[in-house]
MARFIBA-491361 format. One record per residue (C-alpha): x, y, z; residue number from 1. Coordinates in pm, whole numbers, plus 32768, in hexadecimal, padded with zeros to 4 digits. Example, Ala and Ser with C-alpha at 12.3 -4.5 7.8 and 13.67 -1.06 7.14 Angstrom:
<rs>
r px = 84CE	py = 7E3E	pz = 830C	k = 1
r px = 8557	py = 7F96	pz = 82CA	k = 2
</rs>
This chain:
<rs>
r px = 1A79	py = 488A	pz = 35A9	k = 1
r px = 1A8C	py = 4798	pz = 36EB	k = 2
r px = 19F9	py = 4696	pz = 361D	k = 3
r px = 1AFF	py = 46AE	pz = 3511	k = 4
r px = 1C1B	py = 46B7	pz = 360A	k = 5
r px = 1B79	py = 4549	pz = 367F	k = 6
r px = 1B81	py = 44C9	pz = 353B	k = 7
r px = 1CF4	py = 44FD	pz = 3518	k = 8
r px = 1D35	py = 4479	pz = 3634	k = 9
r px = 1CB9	py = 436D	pz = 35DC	k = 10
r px = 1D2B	py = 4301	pz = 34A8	k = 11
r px = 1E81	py = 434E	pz = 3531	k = 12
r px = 1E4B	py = 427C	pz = 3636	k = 13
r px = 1DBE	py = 4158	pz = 3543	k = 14
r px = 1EF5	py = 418F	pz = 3473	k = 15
r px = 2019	py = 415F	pz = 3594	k = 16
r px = 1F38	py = 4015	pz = 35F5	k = 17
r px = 1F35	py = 3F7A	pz = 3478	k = 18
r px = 20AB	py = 3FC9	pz = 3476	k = 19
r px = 20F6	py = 3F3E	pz = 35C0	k = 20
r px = 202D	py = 3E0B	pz = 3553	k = 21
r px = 2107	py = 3E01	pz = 33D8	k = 22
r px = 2231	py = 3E1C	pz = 3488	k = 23
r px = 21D0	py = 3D08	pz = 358F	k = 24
r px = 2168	py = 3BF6	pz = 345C	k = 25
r px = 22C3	py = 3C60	pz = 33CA	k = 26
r px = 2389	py = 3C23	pz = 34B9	k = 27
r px = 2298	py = 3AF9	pz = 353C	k = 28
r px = 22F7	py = 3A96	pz = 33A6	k = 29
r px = 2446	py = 3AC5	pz = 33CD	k = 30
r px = 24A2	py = 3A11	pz = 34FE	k = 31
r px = 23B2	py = 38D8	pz = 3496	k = 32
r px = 2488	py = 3900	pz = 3340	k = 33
r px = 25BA	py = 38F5	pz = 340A	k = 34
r px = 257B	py = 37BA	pz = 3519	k = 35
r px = 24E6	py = 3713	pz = 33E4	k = 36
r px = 261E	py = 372A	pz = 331F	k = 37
r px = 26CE	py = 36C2	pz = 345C	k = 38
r px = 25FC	py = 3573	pz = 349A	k = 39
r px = 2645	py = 352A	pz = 3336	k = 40
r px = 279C	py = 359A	pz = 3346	k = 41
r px = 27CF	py = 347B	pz = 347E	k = 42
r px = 26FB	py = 3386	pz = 33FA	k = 43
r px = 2808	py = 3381	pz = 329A	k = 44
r px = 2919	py = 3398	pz = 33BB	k = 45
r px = 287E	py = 3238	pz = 347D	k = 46
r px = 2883	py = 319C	pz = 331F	k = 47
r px = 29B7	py = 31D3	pz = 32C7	k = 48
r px = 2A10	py = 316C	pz = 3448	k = 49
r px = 292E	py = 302A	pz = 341B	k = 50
r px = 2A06	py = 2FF7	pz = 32B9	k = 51
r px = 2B72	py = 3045	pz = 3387	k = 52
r px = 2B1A	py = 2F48	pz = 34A8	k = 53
r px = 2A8E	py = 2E39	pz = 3383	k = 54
r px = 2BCB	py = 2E70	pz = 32B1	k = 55
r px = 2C83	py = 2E0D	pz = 341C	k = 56
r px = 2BD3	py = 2CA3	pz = 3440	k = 57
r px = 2C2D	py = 2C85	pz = 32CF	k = 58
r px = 2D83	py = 2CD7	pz = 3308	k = 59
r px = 2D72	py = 2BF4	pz = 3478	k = 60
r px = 2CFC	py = 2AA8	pz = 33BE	k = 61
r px = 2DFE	py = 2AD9	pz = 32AF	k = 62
r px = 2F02	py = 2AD1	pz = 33DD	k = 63
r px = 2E51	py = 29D1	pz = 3485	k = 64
r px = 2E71	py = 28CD	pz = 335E	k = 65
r px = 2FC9	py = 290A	pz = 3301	k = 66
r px = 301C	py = 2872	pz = 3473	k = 67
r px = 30C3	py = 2705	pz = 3455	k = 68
r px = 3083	py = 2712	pz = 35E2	k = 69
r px = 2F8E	py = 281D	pz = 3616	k = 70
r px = 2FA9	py = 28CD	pz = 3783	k = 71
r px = 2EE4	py = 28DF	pz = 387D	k = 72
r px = 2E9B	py = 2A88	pz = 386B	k = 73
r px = 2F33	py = 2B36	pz = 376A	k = 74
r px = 2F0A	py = 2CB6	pz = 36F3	k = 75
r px = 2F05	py = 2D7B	pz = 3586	k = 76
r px = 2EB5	py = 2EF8	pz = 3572	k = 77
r px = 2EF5	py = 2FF3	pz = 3447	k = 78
r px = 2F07	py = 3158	pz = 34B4	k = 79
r px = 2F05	py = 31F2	pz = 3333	k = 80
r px = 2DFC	py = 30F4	pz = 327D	k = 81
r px = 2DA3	py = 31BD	pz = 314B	k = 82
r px = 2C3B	py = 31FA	pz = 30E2	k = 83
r px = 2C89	py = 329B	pz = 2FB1	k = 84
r px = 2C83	py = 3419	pz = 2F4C	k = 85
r px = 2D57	py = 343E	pz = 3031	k = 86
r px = 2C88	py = 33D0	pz = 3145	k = 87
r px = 2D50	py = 32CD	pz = 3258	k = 88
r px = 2CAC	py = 323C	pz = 33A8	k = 89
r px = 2D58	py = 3184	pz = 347F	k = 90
r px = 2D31	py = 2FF9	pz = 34F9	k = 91
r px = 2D77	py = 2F23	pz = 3642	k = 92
r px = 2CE6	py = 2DA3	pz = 3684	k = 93
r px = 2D2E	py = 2CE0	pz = 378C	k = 94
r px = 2D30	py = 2B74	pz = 3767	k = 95
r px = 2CF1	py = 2A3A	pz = 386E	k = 96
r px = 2C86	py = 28CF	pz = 385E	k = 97
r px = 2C2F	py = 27DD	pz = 3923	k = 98
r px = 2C5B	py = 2662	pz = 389E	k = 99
r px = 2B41	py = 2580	pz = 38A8	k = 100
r px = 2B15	py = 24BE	pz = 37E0	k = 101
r px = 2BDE	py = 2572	pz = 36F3	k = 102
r px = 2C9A	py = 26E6	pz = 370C	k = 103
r px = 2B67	py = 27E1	pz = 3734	k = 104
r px = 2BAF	py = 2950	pz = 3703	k = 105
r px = 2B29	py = 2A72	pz = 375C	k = 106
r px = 2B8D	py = 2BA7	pz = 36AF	k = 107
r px = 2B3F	py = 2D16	pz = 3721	k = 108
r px = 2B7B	py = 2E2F	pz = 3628	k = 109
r px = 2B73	py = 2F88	pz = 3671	k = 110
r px = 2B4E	py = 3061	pz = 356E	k = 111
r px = 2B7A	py = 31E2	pz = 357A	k = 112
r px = 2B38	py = 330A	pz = 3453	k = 113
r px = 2B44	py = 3464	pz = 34CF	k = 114
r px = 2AF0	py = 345F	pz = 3626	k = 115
r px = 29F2	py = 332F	pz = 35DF	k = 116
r px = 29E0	py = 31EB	pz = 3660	k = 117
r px = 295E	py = 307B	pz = 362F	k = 118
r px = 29A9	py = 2F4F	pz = 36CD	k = 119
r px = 2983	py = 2E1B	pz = 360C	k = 120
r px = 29AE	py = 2CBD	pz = 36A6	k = 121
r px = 29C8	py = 2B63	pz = 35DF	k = 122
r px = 29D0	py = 2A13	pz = 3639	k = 123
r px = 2A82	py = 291F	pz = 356E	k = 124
r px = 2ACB	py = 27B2	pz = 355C	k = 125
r px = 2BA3	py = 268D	pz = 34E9	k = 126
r px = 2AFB	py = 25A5	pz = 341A	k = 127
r px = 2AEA	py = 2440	pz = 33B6	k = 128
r px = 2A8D	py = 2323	pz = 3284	k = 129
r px = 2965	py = 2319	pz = 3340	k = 130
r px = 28AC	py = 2459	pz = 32F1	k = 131
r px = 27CD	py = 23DF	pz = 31EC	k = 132
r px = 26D5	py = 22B8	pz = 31CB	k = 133
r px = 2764	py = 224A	pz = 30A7	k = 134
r px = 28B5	py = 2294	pz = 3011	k = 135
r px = 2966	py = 2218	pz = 2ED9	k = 136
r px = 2A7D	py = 2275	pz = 2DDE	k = 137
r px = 29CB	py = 21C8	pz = 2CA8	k = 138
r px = 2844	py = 2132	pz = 2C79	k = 139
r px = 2914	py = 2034	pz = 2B62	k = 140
r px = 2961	py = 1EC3	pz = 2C02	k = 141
r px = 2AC5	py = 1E6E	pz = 2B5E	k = 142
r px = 2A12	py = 1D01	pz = 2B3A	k = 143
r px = 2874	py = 1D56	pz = 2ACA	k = 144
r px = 2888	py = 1EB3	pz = 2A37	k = 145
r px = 2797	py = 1F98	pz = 2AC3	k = 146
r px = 26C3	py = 1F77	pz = 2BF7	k = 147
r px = 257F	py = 1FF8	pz = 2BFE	k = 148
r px = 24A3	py = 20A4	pz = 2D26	k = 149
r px = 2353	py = 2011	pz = 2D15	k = 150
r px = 21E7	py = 2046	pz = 2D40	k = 151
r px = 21BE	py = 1FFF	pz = 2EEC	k = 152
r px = 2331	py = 205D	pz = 2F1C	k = 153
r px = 2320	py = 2168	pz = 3041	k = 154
r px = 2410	py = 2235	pz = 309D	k = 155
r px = 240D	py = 231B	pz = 31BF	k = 156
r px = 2518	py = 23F6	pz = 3210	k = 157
r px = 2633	py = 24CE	pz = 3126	k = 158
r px = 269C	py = 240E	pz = 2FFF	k = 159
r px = 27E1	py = 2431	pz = 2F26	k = 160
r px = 2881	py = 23A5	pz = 2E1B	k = 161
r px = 29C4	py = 2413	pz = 2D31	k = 162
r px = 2914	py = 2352	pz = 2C43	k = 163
r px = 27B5	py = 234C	pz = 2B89	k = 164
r px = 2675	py = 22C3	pz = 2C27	k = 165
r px = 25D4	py = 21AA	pz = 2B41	k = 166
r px = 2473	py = 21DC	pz = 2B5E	k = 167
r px = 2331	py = 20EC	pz = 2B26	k = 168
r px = 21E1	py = 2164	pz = 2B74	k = 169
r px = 21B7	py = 221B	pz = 2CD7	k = 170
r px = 2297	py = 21EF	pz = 2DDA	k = 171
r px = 229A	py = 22BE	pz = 2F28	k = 172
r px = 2383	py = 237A	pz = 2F82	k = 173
r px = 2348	py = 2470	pz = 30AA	k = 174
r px = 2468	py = 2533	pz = 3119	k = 175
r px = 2559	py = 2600	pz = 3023	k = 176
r px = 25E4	py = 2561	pz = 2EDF	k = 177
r px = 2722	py = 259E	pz = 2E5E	k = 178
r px = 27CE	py = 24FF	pz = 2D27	k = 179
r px = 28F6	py = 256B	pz = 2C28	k = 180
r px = 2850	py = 24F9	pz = 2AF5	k = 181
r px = 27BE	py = 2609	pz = 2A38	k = 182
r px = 266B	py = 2524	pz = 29FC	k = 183
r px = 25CF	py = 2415	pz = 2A94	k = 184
r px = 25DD	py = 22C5	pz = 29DB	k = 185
r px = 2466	py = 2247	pz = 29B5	k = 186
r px = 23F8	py = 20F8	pz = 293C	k = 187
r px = 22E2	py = 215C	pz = 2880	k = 188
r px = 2350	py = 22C4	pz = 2830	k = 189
r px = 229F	py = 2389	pz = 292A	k = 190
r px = 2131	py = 23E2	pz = 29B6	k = 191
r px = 204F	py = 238E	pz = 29C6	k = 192
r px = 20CE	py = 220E	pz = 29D3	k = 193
r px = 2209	py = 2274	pz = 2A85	k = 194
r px = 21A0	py = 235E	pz = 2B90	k = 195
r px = 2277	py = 2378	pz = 2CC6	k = 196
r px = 220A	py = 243B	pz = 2DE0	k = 197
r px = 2336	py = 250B	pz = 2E3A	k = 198
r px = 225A	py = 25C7	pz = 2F7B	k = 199
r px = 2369	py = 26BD	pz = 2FCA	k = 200
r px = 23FB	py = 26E5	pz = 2E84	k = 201
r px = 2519	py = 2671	pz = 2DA8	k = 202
r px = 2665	py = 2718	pz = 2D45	k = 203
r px = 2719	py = 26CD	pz = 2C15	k = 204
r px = 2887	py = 26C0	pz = 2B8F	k = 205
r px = 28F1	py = 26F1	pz = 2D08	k = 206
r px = 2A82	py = 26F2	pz = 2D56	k = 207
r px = 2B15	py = 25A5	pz = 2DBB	k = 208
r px = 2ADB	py = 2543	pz = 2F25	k = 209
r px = 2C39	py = 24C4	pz = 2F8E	k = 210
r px = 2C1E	py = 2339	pz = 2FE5	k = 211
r px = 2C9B	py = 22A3	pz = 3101	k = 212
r px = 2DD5	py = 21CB	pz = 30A8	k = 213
r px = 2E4C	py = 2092	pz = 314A	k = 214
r px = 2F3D	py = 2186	pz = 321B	k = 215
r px = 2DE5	py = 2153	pz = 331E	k = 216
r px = 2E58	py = 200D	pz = 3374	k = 217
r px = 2F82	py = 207C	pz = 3406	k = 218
r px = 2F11	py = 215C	pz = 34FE	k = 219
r px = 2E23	py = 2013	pz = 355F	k = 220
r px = 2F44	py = 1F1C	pz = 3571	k = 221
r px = 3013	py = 1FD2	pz = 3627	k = 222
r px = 2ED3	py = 1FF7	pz = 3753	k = 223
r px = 2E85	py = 1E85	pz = 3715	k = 224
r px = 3020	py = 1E5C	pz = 378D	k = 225
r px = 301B	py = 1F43	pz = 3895	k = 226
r px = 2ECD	py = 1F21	pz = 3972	k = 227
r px = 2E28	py = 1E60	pz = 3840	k = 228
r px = 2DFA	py = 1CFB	pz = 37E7	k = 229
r px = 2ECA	py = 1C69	pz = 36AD	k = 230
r px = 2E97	py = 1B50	pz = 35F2	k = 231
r px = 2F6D	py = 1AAF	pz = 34DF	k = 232
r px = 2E92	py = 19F3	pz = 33E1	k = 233
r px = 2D2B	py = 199F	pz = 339A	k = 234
r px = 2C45	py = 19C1	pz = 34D8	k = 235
r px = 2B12	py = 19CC	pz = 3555	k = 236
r px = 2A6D	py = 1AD2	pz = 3641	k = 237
r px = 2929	py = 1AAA	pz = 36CB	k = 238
r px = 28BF	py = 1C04	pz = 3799	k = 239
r px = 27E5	py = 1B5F	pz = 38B4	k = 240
r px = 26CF	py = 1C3A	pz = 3973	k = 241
r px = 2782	py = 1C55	pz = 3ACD	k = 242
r px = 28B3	py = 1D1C	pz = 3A1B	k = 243
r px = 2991	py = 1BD2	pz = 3A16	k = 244
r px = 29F7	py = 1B62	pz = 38CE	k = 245
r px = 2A2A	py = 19FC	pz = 3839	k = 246
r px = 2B6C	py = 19C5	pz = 376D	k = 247
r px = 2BD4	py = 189D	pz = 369B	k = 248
r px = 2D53	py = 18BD	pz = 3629	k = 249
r px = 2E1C	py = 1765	pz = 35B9	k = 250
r px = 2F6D	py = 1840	pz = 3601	k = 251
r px = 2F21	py = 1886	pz = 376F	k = 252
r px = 2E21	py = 1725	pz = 377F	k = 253
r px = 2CF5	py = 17DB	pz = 37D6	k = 254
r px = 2BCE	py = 1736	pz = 3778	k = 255
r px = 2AC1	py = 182D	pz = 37DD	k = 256
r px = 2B5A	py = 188D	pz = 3916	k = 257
r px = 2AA3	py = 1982	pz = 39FD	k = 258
r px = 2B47	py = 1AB2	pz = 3A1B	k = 259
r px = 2B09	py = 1C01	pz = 3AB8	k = 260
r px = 2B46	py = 1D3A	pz = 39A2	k = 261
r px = 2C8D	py = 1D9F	pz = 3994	k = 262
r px = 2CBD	py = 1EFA	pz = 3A71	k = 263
r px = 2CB4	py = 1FC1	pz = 394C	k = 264
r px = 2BE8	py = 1F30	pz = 3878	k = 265
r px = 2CB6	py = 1EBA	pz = 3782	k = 266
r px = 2CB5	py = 1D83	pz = 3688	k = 267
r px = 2DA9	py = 1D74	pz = 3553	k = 268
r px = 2DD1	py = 1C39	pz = 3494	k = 269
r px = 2EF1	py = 1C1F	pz = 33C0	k = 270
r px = 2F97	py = 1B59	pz = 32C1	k = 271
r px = 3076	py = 1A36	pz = 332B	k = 272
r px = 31E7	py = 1A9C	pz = 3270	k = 273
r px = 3244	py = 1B4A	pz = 3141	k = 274
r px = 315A	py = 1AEF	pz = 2FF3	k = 275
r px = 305E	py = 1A63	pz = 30C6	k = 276
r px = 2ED8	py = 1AAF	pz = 30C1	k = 277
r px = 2E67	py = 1A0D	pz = 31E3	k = 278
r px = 2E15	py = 1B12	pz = 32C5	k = 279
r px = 2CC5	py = 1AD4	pz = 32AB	k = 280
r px = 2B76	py = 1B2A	pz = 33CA	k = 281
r px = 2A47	py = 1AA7	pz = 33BB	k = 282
r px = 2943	py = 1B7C	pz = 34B9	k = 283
r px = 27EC	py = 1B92	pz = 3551	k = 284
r px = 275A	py = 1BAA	pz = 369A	k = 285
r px = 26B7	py = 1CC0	pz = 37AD	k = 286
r px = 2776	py = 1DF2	pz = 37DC	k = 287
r px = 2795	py = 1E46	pz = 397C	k = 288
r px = 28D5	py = 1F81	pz = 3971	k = 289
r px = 29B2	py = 2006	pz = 385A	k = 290
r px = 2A82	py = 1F00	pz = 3776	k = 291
r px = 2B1A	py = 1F41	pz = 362D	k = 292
r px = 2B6E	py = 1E01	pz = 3564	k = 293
r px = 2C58	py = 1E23	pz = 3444	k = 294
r px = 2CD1	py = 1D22	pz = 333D	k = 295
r px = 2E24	py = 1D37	pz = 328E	k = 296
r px = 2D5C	py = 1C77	pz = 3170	k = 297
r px = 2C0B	py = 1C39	pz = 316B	k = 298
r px = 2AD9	py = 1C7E	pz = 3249	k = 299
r px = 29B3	py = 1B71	pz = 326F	k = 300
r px = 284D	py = 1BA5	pz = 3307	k = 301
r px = 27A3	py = 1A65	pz = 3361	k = 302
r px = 2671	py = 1AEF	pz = 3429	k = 303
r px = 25F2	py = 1C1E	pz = 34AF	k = 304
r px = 268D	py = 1D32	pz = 3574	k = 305
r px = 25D6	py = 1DED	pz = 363E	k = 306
r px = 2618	py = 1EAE	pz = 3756	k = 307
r px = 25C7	py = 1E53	pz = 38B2	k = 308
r px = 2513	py = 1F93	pz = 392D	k = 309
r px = 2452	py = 2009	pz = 37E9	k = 310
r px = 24CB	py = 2187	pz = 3791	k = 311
r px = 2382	py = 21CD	pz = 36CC	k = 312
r px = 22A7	py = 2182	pz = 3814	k = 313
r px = 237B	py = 21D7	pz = 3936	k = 314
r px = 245E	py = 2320	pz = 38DB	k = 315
r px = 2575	py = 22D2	pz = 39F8	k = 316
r px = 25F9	py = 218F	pz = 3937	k = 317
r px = 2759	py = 21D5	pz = 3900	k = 318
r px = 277C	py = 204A	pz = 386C	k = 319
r px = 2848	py = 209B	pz = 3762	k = 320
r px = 28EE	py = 1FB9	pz = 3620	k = 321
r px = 29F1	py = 1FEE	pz = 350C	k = 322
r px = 2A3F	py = 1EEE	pz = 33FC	k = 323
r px = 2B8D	py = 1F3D	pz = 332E	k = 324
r px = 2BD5	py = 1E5C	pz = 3209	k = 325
r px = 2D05	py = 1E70	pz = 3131	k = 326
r px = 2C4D	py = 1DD1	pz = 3023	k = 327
r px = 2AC3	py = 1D8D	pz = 3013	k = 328
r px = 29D5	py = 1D40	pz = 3154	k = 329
r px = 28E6	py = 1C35	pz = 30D3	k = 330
r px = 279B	py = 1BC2	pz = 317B	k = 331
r px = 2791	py = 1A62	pz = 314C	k = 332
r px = 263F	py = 19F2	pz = 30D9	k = 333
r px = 2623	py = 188A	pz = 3123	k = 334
r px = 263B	py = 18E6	pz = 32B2	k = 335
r px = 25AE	py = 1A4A	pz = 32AB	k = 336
r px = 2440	py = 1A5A	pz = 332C	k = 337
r px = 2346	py = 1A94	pz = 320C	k = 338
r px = 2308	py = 1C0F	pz = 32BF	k = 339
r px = 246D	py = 1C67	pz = 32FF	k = 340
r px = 24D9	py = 1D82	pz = 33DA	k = 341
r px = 264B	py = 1E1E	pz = 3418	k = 342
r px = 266B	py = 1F51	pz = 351E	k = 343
r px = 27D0	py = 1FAF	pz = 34B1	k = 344
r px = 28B1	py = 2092	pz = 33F3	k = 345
r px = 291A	py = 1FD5	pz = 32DD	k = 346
r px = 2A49	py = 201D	pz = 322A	k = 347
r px = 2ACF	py = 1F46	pz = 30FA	k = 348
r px = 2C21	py = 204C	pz = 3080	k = 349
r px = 2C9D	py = 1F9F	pz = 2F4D	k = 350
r px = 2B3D	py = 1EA7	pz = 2EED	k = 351
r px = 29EC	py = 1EA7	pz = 2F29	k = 352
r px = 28B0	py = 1E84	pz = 3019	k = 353
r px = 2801	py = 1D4D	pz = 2F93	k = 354
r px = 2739	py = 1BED	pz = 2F96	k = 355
r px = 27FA	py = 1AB7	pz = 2F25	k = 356
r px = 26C0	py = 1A1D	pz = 2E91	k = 357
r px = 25DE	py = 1B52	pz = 2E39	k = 358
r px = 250A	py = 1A90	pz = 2D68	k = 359
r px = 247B	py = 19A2	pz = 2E66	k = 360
r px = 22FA	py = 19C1	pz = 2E7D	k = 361
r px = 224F	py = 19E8	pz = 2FBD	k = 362
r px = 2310	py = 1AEB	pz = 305D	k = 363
r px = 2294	py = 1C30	pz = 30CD	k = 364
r px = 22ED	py = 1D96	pz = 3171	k = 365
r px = 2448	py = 1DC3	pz = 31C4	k = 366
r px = 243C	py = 1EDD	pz = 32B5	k = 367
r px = 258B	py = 1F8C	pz = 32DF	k = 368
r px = 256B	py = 205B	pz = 33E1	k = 369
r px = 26B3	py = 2156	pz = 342E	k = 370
r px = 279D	py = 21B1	pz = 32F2	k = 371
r px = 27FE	py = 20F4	pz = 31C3	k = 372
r px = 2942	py = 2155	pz = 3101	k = 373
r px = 29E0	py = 2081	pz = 2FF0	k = 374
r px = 2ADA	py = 20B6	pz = 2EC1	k = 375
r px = 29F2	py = 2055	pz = 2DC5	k = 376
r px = 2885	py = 1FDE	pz = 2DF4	k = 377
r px = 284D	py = 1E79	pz = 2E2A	k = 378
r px = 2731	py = 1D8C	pz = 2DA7	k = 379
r px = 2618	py = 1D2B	pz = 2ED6	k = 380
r px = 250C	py = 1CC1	pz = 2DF3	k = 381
r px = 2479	py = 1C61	pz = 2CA0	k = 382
r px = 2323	py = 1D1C	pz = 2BEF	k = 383
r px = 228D	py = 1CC2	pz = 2ACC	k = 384
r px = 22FF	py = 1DDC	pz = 29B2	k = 385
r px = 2183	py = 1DEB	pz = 291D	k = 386
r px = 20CC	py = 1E63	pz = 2A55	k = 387
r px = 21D8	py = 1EA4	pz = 2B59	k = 388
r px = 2143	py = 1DCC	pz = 2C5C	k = 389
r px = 227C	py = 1CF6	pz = 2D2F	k = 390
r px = 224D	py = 1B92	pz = 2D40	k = 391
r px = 23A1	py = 1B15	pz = 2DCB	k = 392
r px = 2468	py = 1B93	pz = 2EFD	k = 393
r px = 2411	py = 1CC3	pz = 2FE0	k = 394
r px = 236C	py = 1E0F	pz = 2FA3	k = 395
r px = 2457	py = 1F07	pz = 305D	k = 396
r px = 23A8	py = 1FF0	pz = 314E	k = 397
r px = 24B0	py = 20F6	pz = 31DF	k = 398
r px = 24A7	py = 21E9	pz = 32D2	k = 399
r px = 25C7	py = 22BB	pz = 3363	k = 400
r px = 260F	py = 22D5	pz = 34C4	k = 401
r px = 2618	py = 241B	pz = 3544	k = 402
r px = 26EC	py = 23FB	pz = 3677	k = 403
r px = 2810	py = 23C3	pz = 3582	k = 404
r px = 282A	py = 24F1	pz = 3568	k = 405
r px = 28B2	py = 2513	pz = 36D1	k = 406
r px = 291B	py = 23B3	pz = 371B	k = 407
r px = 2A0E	py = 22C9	pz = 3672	k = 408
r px = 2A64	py = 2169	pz = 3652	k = 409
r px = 2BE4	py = 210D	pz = 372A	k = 410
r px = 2CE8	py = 216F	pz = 367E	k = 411
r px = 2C1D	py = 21F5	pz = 354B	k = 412
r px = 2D1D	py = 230B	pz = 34E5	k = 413
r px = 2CAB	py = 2489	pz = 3452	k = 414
r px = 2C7C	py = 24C3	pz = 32E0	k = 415
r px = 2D77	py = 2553	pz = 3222	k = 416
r px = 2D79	py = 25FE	pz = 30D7	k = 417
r px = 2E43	py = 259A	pz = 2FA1	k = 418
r px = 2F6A	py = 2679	pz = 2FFA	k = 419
r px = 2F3B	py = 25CA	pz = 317F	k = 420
r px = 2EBD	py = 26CF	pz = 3233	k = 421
r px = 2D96	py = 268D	pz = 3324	k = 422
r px = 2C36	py = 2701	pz = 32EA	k = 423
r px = 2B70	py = 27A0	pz = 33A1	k = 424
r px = 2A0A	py = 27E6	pz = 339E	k = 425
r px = 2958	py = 28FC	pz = 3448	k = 426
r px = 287F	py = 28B0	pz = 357D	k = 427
r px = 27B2	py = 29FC	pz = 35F7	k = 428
r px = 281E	py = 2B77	pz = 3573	k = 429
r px = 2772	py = 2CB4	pz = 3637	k = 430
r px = 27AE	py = 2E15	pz = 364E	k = 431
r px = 27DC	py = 2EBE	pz = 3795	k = 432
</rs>
């Protein structure tokens, strides 16, 4: 009998224990069941906090480019922005700038969804003409039809057009590509004979980029008046390696008479009277400071351009040029150097970027170092159609200055859109 009495003792003992130990994993179940629907639950409320404080920079850029004279701070906030089903957060962004060399903001959303938060903080940017190595609104030369990127053409850096690239065998281009046309326009209809090397890809049937009109100039005249130097009919401008410049002018008598650059930086040429299209510069030289140069006509390059303290070696160069044409900026081939160089932002708003005698033999790389943006591509050389190979004027080698994207040329004024708002491009973007 005492053994018996053990026994149940036991297994009553060995029962409470197994039910202690169910009732432990069930509530251990339950509560792990509970905090894990909680994490989730906050992680879906931080998403839709990170969407609320996203939906504020949206709503803060909108504001920003609907400014004709944006502020220096300004604020937006939306206590009831709706999520759907129901569902509404709630929105506030601070914005400041600082203004060199153009309006920099910095805009810092905070967004809230049921008791969660994010902070999201964006840094944006005016722009200008010179954000891409090569711009144009058409690849089709009103005067020779279509011009064509060749075999030992290089391009490095981002690369638009509104128009259609024209295409013979394999051209470089090593930075992103962006055109409107909804093909590209090959000589011999494609690979393998016609086989560009796009290395970070191309886009297609891309919306117009809007083109800088001749408004530019004015923005330029006005500094070369106040500040600036300004010139009524042709001249010549020779940029000299001690940051003095050489000016020949029959309206003021100057013939090539040592100046220092004007305090600002300044140079506008312009036409002589009403009707007149003699507002014509003819450039070259070393580049020691900042200068714009701008033409009310026509832009000429007789030699190279390069900049006193080379940016590509030494990264604290901040020699800087900008080249505004009304018309067309032509390199003049009889006086250009066989291996022509030009460190500058070139901008031709109603022509082209081109050689007046492309088809001269014995010329060789044009390096155009900095940004290159014309209203319709220009002619710079002459290949032979069968094999592609150029045998008169230069083979264009371009590469994009980076530091554009922080410095400008004098005077160089932000990019607008077609409805003349500015644009702005984003700099940095973190969460915090």
């Amino acid at each position: 009998m005492k053994t018996v009495r053990q026994n149940k003792g036991f297994a009553l003992a060995f029962s409470l224990i197994f039910l202690f130990l169910i009732v432990s994993f069930v509530g251990a179940y339950i509560l792990a069941t509970t905090n894990g629907l909680t994490t989730a639950n906050r992680a879906a409320d931080l998403k839709r906090a990170y969407y609320v404080a996203d939906a504020g920079l949206a709503d803060a850029v909108i504001q920003l480019r609907g400014y004709a004279n944006p502020p220096a701070s300004f604020n937006v906030s939306n206590a009831g922005y709706a999520l759907g089903n129901g569902k509404t957060g709630s929105y506030s962004v601070s914005a400041t700038s600082t203004g060199s060399p153009w309006l920099t903001y910095t805009l810092t959303s905070t967004g809230m969804y049921n008791g969660a938060l994010k902070v999201l903080v964006l840094t944006v940017q005016q722009t200008s003409v010179s954000s891409y190595a090569y711009l144009s609104n058409t690849e089709i030369n009103p005067t020779w039809g279509d011009l064509w990127w060749i075999t030992g053409m290089t391009t490095v850096g981002p690369v638009r057009t509104n128009g259609t690239l024209n295409i013979l065998g394999n051209p470089l281009f090593d930075g992103t590509t962006v055109q409107g046309g909804v093909a590209i326009n090959y000589w011999n209809g494609g690979p393998p004979r016609d086989n560009p090397d796009f290395v970070d890809g191309l886009t297609l049937s891309s919306a117009t980029v809007p083109f800088p009109t001749t408004t530019m100039l004015n923005s330029i005249s006005s500094a070369a008046s106040s500040g600036g130097l300004l010139l009524t009919g042709t001249s010549t401008v020779i940029l000299n390696s001690d940051g003095t410049i050489n000016v020949t002018n029959s309206a003021n008598g100057w013939n090539n008479k040592n100046m220092a650059l004007p305090s600002n930086g300044v140079i506008y040429v312009q036409n002589s009277g009403s009707g007149t299209t003699d507002g014509d510069v003819t450039v070259q030289g070393t580049i020691k400071g900042q200068v714009t140069i701008a033409s009310q006509n026509q832009i000429y390059i007789s030699g190279n351009l390069i900049y006193n303290t080379n940016p590509r070696t030494n990264s604290s160069s901040t020699d800087l040029l900008g080249l505004v044409s009304q018309n067309d900026i032509t390199v003049l081939a009889n006086s250009a150097p066989a291996n022509l160089e030009l460190d500058a932002v070139l901008v031709a708003l109603n022509g082209a970027f081109q050689v007046d005698q492309w088809w001269l033999s014995g010329k060789g790389n044009m390096i155009q170092y900095g940004s290159l943006v014309n209203n319709y591509c220009g002619p710079t050389g002459e290949f032979d159609p069968g094999t592609g190979t150029l045998y008169g004027g230069y083979n264009q080698l371009q590469y994009y200055d980076t530091r554009l994207q922080t410095m400008i040329p004098p005077a160089f004024p932000p990019a607008v859109d077609s409805s003349g708002r500015d644009i702005y491009v984003k700099i940095s973007f973190k969460e915090r």
